[in-house]
Each structure stands twice: as C-alpha cells, then as structure tokens.
N, C-alpha and C positions, 0 to 999 in steps of 0.2 A: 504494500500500500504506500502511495508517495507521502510524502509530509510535506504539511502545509507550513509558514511563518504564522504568528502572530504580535501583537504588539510591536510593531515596527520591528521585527527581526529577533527582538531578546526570547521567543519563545516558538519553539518547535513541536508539531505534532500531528495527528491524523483526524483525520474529518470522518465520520461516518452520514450516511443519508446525503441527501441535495437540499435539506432545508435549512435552515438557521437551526441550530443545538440547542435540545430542548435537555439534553443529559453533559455533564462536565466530566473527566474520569481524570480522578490525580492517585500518582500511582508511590510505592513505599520507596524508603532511603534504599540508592543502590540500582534502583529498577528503572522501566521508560514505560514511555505509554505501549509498547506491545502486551504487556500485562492484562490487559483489558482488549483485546482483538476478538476472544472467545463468545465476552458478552455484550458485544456491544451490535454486532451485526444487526442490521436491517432496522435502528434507530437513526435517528439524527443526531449525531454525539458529536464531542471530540475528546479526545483523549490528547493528553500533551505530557510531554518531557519536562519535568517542572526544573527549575533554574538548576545546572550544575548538574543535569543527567541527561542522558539520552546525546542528543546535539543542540539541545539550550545550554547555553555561556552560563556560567555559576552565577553570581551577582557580586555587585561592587563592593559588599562589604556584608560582613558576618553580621547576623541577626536569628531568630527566633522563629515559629510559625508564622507570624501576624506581620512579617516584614514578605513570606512567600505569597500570603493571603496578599499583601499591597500590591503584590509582583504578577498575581493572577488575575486581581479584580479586573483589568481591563477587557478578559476574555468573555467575562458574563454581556459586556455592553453589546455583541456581536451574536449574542444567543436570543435564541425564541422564552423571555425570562416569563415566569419563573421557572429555573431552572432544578434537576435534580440533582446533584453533587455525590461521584461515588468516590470517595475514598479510603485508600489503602493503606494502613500502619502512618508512613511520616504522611502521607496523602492525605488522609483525617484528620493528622492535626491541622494542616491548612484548611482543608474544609470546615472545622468547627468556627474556624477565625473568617473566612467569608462570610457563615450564616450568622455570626453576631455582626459583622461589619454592614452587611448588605441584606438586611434580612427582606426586603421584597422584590429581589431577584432570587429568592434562593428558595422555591416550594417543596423541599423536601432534601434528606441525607440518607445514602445509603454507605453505612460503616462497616470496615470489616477488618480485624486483627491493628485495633489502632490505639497506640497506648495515651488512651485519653487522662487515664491517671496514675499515680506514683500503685507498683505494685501494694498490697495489703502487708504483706511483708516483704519487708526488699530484702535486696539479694544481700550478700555479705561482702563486709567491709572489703578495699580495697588491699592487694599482697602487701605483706609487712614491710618486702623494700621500696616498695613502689611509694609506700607511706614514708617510710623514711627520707625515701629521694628527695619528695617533696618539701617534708618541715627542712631540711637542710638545703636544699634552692632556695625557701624561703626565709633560711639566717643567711644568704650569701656563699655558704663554702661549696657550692656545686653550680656549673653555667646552665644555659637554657640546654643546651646541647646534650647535658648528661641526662639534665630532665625528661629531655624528648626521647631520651633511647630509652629509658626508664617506659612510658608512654607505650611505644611501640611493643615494646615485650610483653607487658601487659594489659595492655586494652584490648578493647572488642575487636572484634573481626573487621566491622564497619570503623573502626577508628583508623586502625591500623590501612584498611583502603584507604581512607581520604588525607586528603594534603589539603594544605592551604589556607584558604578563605572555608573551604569546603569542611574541614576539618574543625573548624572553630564554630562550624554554623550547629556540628554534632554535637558540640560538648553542650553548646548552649540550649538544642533546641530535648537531646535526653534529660534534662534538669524541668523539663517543665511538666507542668499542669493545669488540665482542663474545667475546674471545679465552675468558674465565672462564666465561660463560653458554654457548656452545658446547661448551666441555667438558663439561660438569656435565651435561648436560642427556641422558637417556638412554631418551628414546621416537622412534622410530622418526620422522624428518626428510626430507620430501619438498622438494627445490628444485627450481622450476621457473620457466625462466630466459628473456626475451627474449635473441637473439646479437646484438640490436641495443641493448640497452640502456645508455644513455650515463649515467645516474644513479649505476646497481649495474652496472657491468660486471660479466661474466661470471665474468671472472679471480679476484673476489669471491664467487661462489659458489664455484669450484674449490678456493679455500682453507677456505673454510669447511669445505666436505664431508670435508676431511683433518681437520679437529679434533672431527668428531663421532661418537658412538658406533657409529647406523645411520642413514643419512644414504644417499639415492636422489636423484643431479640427472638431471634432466630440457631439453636445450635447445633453445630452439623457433627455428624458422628465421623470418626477415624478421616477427620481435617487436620492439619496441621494451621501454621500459618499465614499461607501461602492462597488464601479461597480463589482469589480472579485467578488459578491455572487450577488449582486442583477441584474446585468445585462453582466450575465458572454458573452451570444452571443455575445453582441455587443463588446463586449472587444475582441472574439475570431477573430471578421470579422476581427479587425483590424490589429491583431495580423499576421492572413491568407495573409492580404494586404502586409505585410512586410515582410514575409517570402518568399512568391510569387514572390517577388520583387527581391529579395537575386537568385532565381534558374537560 
C-alpha cells in the first residue's frame, strides 16, 4: 500500500477507503502503521507512522504523550470528524490526550494493550549497580558516558533501541499516567485486552474502565500483547461497534 504525507511532510502513512477518515489508527512504541492493515480494510481510515517510527522524522524535541497528541491533532482536521481513535500500547497514550484535547472531533476510543496507568504493583527496583551508577553521577565521580553504558546494560529492550531525542521521549513518556485524561474524557471507550498481556496487564485495563464515563472491556483468551496482529477480528468488531455508533 503507498503512503501518503500529512501535515506538511512531518507525518507519514496509509489511507484506507476514498472518503475522508472516519477511523484514526496510532500504532505502539517501536511499530508503524502496518500494524493495523489487518483491520482496517474496507473502512475509511488512516493509519500513520506516529513521529520517530515508520518514515515520520522523530520530533524537534523530547516530550511526553500530549506533545504527540499536539503532533497529530492536525490529522483529525482532514477526517470525516467525529472520529474513532484506535490505539495501540504508546498509540493510546496519544489517543487518550487527543480525546481530552479535542473532544468533538473524537466520537469514540478503541484501546488495546495500552499502559494507561502505573502497574498495581510495579515491577522491582532498578539493578543494585545500575542504582549505584547513578547516586554516584549524581555526587560527580562518574561522566555521562559511564552513566549511559550503565543504561544500556540494563534497560529495557525498547530503551536500549532508541537513541537520541527518541530515547528521552521513553524515559519521559514510561513515567506517566492517565488518571486526569480518563476522567475527562466522555465518548464512549472500547478496551480490548490480550489475558496474556505482560506489557498492559489486564488488571490495567480493569482500573481504567472504573475511571471512565462509558467504557466496554473486552478480554481475549490466549492474547498476548500484541491484539492489531494477533487478534486483528476482535479489534475490528470493536472498532465496527464505534463506528456504527458515530452513523
């Protein structure tokens, strides 16, 4: 499928249908908008490469979800609004920060494996040198450089990919949480959930679904986290549901 531009160049991706995009598809850290090719057929969508994946340019300067949401809002002005919003893991963060920004272009959210809040228990502290490395960069007797290799040895997988801007956008945007944009936010909220998903446990959507207005989860048996490839249907019905809803 070709890719289109949008927003003057800074944003790359695929069109589905001939009509103006009644569906938006932002896709997780790491991935492009082919992730969403399975469900998107025979709608009017577009699915895009959000800043800094795919063949969209990263952006001029590290920020948070709600600086990607500023980075996207121009795509809704080109859509058939209001719009259904499906996003993916770091996808849904953006999408919850459009539907608080923009809320009457945005008739509806379809979520899926998206860490909208701080696990119920989090994981365990960081390695004991990797803690060290740090209180001692931060008395001076170690450079950035020791720090970084420190970094790389032990950070995630996804860390350990990104460089850069791109790299500072992770550290920033793992630290957050959805508590204010879940409230606020009052178009009709589909979550639909691998029960195998070790990223966005489950137990993350469960809370979530208590904080929002109208909010339907959905849980799919022997999913991982990965739903727009491995359980594209069920992401479609939902998607159908919300769209359906909008006519």
């Amino acid at each position: 499928m070709a890719l289109s531009s949008f927003v003057d160049g800074s944003l790359f991706g695929a069109r589905f249908g001939t009509d103006p995009a009644r569906v938006v598809a932002l896709h997780g850290w790491g991935r492009d908008h082919k992730d969403f090719e399975a469900c998107l057929q025979g709608l009017n969508a577009i699915s895009i490469d959000l800043p800094g994946f795919g063949v969209s340019p990263p952006p001029a300067q590290a920020g948070g979800a709600a600086m990607y949401a500023d980075l996207v809002s121009p795509i809704l002005d080109i859509c058939n609004t209001p719009v259904v919003l499906v996003g993916h893991s770091f996808g849904g963060r953006v999408a919850v920060h459009l539907a608080e920004q923009r809320p009457a272009a945005v008739g509806g959210l379809v979520l899926t494996g998206v860490p909208l809040l701080h696990r119920a228990h989090r994981r365990g502290r960081p390695a004991l040198r990797y803690q060290l490395g740090r209180l001692m960069h931060r008395w001076g007797l170690v450079n950035d450089t020791f720090l970084e290799g420190l970094r790389d040895k032990y950070g995630s997988a996804d860390y350990r990919a990104a460089s850069g801007v791109m790299r500072d956008i992770l550290v920033k945007v793992v630290n957050e949480s959805y508590e204010k944009q879940l409230r606020s936010i009052s178009a009709p909220v589909d979550l639909v959930w691998g029960d195998g998903d070790d990223a966005a446990p489950p137990e993350i959507a469960t809370r979530a679904e208590a904080l929002l207005a109208d909010a339907r989860m959905t849980l799919l048996g022997g999913t991982d986290h990965f739903v727009p490839s491995a359980a594209p249907a069920a992401l479609r019905e939902a998607i159908d549901r919300r769209v359906g809803a909008l006519q």
